[in-house]
Kinemage of the C-alpha trace (Angstrom):
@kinemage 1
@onewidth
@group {chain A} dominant
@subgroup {mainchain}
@vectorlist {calphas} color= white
{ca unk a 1} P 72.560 51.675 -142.641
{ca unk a 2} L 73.833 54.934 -143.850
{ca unk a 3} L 76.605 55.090 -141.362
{ca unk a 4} L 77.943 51.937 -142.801
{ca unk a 5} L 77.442 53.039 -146.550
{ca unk a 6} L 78.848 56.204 -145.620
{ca unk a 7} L 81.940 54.393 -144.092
{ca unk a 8} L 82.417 51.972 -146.991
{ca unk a 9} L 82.694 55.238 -149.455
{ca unk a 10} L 84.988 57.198 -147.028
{ca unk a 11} L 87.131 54.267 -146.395
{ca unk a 12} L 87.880 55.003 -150.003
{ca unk a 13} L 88.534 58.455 -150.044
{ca unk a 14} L 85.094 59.762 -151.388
{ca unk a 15} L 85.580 63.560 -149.770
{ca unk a 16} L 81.376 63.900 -149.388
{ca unk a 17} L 81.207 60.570 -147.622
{ca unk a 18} L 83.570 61.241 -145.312
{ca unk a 19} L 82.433 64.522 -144.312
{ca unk a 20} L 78.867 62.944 -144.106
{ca unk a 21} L 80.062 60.462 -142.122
{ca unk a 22} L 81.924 62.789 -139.556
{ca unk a 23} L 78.604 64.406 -139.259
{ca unk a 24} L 77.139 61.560 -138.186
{ca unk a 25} L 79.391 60.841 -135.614
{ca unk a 26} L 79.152 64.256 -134.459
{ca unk a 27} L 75.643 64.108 -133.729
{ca unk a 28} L 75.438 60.244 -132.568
{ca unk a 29} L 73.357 59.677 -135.362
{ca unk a 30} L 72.940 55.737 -136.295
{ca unk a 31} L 76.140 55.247 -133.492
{ca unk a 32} L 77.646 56.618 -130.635
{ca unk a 33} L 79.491 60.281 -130.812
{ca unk a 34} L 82.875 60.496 -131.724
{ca unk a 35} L 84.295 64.042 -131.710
{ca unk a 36} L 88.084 63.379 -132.140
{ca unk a 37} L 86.809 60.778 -135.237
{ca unk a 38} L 84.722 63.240 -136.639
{ca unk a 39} L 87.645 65.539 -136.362
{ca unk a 40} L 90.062 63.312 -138.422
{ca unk a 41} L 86.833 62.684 -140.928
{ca unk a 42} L 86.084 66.351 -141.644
{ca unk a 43} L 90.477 66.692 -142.061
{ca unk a 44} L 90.172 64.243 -144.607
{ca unk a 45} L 87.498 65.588 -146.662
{ca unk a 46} L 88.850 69.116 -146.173
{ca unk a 47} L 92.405 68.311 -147.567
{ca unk a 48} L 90.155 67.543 -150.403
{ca unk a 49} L 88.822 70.776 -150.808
{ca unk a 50} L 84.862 70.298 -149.205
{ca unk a 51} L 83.792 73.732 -148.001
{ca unk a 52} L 81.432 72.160 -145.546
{ca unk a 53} L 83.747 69.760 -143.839
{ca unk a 54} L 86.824 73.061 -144.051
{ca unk a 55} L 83.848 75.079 -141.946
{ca unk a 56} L 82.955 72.019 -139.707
{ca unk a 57} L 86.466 71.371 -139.063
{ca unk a 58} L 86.939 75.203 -138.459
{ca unk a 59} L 84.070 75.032 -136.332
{ca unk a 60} L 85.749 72.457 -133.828
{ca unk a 61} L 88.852 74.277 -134.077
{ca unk a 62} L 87.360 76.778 -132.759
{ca unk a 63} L 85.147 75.429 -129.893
{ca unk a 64} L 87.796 72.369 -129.024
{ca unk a 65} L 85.436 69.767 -129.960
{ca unk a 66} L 87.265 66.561 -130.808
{ca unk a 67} L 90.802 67.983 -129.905
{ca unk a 68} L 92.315 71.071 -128.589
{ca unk a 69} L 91.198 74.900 -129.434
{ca unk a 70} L 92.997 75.883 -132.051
{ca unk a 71} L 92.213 79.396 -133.581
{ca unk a 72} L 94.642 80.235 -135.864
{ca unk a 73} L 93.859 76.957 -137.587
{ca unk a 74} L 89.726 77.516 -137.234
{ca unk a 75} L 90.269 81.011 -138.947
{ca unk a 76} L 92.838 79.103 -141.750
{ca unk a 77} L 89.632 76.732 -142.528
{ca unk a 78} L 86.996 79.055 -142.834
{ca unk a 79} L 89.329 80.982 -144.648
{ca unk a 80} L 89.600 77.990 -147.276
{ca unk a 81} L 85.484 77.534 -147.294
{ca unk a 82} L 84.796 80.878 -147.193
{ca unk a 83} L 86.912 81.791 -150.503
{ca unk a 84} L 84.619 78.692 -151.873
{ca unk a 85} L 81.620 80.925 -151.257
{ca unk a 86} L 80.355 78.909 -148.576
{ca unk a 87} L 78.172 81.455 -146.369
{ca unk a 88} L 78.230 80.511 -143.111
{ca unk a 89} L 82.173 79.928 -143.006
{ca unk a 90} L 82.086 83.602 -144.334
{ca unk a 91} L 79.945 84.977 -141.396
{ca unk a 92} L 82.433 83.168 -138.593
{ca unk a 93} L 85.841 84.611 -140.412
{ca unk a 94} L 84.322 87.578 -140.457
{ca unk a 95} L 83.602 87.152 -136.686
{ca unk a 96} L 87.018 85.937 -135.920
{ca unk a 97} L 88.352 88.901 -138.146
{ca unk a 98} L 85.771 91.600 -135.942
{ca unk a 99} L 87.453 90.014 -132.624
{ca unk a 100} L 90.529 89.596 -133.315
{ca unk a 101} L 90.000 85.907 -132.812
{ca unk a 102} L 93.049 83.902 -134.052
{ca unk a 103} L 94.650 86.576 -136.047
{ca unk a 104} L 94.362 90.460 -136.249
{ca unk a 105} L 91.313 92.610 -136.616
{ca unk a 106} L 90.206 93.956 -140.009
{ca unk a 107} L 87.163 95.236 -139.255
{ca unk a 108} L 86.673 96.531 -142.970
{ca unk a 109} L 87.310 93.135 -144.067
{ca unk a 110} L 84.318 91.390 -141.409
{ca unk a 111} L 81.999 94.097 -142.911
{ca unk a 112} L 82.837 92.815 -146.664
{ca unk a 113} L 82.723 89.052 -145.750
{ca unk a 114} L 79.693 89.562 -143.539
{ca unk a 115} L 78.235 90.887 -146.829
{ca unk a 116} L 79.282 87.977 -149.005
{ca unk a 117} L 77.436 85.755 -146.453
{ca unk a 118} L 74.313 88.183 -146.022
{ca unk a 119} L 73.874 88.068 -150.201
{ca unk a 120} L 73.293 84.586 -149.651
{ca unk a 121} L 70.535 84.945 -146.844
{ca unk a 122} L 72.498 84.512 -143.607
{ca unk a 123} L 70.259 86.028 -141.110
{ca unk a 124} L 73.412 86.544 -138.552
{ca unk a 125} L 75.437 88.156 -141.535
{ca unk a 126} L 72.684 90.533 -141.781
{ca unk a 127} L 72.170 91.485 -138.221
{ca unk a 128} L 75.976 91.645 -137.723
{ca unk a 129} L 76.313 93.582 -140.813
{ca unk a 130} L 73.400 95.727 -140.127
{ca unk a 131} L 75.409 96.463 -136.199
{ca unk a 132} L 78.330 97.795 -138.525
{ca unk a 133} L 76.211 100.118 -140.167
{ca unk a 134} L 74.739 101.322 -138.162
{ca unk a 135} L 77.546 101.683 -135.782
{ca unk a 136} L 80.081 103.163 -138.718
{ca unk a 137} L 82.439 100.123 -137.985
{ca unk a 138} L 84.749 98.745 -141.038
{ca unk a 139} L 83.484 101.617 -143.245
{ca unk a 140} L 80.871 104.798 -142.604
{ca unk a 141} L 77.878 104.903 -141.077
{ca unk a 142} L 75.015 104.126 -143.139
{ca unk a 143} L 71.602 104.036 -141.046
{ca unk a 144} L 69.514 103.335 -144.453
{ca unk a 145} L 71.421 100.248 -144.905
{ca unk a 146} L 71.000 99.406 -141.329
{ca unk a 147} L 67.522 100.049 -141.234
{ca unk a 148} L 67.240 97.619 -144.341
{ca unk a 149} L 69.495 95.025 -142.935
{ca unk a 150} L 67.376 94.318 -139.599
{ca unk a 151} L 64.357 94.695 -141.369
């Protein structure tokens, strides 16, 4: 029943609906999966400014679910959630960023995003940014902050 509810709202342009919807079909939940649907659900809500469905949509981007790979345009999305605060879209920029994953490396710039996201309790934020510390990567070595980032 929720599928359908959720389908009568998006089929109106309600942003949260849609992206609840795409998650549905992502998982097969109430329905059968539908990746490239999901994809052109989460693009809907996105162009509508939802931070969840511009770091879902990132996500696919960057894994080729639903369409082709596409990391230049997964690092644009979480770009877009990520300025909206949303943490876990700031932890995978800031991975793209540390790889050089669809764009260049700014290694300073991971270790400042990867502390956005590990202010809000991301536990891979805080490893990652805990590695940098202790490792003196993006800015100096710090082993106290380390130390308290893995703890």
């Amino acid at each position: 029943e929720a599928r359908r509810l959720y389908g009568l709202a998006a089929a109106q342009g309600h942003a949260w609906a849609q992206y609840r919807l795409g998650v549905m079909q992502w998982h097969a939940e109430g329905g059968p999966e539908d990746c490239a649907e999901t994809r052109r659900l989460f693009g809907l809500a996105a162009a509508q400014g939802d931070a969840a469905a511009q770091c879902d949509l990132g996500a696919m981007h960057d894994d080729g679910e639903g369409g082709p790979e596409d990391l230049v345009e997964a690092r644009r999305l979480y770009g877009l959630a990520a300025a909206q605060g949303h943490a876990w879209a700031q932890y995978r920029l800031g991975v793209m960023q540390w790889h050089a994953e669809g764009g260049p490396e700014d290694c300073a710039e991971t270790r400042r995003l990867f502390g956005l996201a590990a202010a809000q309790g991301d536990a891979a934020a805080q490893c990652d940014l805990g590695a940098m510390h202790d490792d003196g990567e993006g800015g100096p070595e710090d082993l106290v902050e380390a130390r308290r980032l893995y703890g």
